[in-house]
N, CA and C atoms as an extended XYZ file, in Angstrom:
204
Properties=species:S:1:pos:R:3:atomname:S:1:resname:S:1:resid:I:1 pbc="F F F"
N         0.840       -1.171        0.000 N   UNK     1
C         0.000        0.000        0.000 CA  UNK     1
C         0.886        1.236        0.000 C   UNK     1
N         0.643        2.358       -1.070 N   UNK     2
C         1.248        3.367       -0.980 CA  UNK     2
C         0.500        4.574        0.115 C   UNK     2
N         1.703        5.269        0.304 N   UNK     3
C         1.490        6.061        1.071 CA  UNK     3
C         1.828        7.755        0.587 C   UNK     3
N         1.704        8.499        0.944 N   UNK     4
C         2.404        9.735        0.271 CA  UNK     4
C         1.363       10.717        1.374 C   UNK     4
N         2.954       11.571        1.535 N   UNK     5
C         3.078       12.686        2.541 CA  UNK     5
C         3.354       13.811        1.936 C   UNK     5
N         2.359       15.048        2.124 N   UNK     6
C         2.663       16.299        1.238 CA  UNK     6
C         2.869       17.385        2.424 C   UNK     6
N         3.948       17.910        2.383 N   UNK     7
C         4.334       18.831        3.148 CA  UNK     7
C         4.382       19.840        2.890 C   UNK     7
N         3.720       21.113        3.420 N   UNK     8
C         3.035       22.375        3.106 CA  UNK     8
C         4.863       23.303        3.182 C   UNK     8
N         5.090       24.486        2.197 N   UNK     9
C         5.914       25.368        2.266 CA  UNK     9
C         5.097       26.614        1.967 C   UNK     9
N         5.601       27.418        3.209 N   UNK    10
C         4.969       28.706        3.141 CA  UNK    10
C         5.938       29.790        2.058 C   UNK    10
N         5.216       30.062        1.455 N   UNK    11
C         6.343       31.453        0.574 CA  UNK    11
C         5.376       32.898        1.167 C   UNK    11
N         6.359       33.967        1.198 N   UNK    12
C         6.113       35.646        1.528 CA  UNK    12
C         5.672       36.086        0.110 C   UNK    12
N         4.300       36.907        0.189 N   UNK    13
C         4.902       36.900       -1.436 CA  UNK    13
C         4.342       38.610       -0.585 C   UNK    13
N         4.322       39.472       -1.986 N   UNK    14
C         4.817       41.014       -1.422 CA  UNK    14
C         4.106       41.319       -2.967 C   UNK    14
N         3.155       41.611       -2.583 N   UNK    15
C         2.227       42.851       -3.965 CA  UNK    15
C         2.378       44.241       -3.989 C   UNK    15
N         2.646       44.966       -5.202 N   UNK    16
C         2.838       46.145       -5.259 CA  UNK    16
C         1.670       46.894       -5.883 C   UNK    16
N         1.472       48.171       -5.444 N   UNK    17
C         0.254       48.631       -5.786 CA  UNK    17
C        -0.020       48.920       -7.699 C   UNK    17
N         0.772       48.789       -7.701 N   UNK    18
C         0.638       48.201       -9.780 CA  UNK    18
C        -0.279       47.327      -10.364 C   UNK    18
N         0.179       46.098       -9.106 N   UNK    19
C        -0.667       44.992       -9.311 CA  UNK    19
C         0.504       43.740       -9.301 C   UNK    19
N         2.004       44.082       -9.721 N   UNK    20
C         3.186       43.275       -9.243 CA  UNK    20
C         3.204       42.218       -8.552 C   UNK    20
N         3.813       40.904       -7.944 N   UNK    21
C         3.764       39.807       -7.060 CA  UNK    21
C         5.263       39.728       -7.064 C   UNK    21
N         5.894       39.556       -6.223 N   UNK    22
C         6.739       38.804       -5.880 CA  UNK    22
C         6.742       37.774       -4.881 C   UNK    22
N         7.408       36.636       -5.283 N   UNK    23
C         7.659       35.744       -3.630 CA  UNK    23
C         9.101       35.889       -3.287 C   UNK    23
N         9.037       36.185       -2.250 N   UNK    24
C        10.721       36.034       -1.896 CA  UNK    24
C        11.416       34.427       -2.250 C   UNK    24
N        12.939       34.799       -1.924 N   UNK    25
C        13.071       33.204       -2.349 CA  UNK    25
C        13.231       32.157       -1.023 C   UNK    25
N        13.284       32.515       -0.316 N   UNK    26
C        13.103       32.275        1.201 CA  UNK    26
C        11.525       31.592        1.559 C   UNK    26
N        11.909       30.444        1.604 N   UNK    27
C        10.821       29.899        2.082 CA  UNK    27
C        10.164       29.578        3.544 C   UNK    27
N         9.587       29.085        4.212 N   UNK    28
C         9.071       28.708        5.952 CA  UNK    28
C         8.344       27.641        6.170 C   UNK    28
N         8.764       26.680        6.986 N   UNK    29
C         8.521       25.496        7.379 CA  UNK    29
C         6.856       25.812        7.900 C   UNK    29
N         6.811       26.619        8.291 N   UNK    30
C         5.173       26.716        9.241 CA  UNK    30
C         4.682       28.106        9.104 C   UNK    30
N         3.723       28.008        9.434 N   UNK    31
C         2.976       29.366        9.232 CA  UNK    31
C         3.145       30.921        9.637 C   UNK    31
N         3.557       30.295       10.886 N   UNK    32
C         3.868       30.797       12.243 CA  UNK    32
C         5.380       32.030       11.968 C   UNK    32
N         6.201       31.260       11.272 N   UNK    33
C         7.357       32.055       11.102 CA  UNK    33
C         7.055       32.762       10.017 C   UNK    33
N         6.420       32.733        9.248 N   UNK    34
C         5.858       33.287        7.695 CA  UNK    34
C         5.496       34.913        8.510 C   UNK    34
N         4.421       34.393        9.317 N   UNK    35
C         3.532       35.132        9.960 CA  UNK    35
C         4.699       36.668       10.711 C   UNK    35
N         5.246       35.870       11.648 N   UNK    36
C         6.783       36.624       12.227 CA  UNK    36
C         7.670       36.929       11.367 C   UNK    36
N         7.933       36.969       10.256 N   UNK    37
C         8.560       37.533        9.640 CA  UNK    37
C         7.828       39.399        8.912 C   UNK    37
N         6.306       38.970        8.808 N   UNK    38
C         5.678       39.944        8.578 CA  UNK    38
C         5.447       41.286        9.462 C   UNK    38
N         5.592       40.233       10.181 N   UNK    39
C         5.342       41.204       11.923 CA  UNK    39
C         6.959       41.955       12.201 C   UNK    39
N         7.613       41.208       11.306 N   UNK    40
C         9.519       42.043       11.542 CA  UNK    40
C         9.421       43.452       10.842 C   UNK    40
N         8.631       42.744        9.407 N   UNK    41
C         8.579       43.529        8.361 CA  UNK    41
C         8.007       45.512        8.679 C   UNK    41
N         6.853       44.611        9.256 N   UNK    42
C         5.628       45.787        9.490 CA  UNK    42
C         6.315       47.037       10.372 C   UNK    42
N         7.775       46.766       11.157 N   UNK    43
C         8.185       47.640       12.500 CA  UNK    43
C         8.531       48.990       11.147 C   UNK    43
N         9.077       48.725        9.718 N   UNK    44
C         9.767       49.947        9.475 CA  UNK    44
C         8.577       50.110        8.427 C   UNK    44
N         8.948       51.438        8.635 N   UNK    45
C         7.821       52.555        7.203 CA  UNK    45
C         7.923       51.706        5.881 C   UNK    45
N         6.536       51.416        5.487 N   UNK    46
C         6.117       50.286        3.847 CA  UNK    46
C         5.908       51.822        3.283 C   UNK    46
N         6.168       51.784        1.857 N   UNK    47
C         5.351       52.666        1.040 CA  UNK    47
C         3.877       52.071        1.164 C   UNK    47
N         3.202       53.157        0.354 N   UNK    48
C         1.884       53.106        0.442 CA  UNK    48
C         1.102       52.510       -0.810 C   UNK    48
N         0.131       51.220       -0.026 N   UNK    49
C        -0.078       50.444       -1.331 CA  UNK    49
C         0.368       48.968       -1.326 C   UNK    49
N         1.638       48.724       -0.670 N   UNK    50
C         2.280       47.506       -0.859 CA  UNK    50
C         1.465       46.354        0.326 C   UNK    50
N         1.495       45.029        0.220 N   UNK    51
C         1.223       44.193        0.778 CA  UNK    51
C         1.957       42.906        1.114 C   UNK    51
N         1.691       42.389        2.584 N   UNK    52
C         2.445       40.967        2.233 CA  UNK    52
C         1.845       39.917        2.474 C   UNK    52
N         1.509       38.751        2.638 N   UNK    53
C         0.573       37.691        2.696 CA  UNK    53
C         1.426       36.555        2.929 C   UNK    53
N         1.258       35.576        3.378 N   UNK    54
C         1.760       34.129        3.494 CA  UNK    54
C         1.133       32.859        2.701 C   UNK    54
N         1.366       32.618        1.645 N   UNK    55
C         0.834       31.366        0.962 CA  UNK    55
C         1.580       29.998        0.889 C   UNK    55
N         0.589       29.373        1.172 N   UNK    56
C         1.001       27.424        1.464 CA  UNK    56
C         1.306       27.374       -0.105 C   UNK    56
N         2.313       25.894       -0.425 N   UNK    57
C         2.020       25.538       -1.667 CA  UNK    57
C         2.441       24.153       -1.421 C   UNK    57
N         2.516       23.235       -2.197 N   UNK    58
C         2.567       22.253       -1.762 CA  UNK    58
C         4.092       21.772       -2.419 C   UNK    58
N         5.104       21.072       -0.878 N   UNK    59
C         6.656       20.811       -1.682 CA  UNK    59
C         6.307       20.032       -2.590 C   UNK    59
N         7.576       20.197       -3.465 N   UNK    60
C         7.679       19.175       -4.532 CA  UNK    60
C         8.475       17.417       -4.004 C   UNK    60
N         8.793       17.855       -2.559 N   UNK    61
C         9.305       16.522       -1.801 CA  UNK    61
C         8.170       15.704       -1.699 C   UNK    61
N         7.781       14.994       -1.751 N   UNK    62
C         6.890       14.048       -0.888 CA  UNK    62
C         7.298       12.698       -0.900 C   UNK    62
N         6.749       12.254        0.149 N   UNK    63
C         6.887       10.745        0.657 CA  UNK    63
C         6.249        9.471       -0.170 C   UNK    63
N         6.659        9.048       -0.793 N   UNK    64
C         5.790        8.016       -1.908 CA  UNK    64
C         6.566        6.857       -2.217 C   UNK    64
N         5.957        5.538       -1.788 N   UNK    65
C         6.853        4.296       -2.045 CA  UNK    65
C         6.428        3.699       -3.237 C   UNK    65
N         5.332        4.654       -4.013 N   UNK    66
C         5.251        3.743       -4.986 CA  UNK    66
C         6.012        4.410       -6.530 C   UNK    66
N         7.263        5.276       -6.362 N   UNK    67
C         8.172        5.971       -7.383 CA  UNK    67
C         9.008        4.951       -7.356 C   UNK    67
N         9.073        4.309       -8.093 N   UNK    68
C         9.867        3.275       -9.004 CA  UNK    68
C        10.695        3.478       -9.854 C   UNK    68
């Protein structure tokens, strides 16, 4: 019986009021630090307009015994 484990990676991504996306290349094991990193972010003056968000995606690692 196969099994397969998908393990969530958080990316920062950072919208500009254009309409722009970036993700940083820095990724985060959990939400939590995604989250704290935003909260680092937020201490100095953002221009006006910009945003940051935390999105799951799914690694490209996973656990699967049935890859042959």
């Amino acid at each position: 019986m196969a099994s397969t484990t998908v393990a969530l990676v958080w990316y920062l991504i950072i919208a500009g009021p254009g309409g722009g996306m970036v993700a940083l290349p820095s990724t985060f094991d959990k939400r939590e630090q995604c989250t704290a990193a935003i909260a680092e972010y937020q201490k100095q003056p953002t221009p006006a307009g910009w945003s940051l968000q935390c999105v799951p995606s799914a690694s490209p690692f996973t656990d699967s015994s049935s890859a042959d």
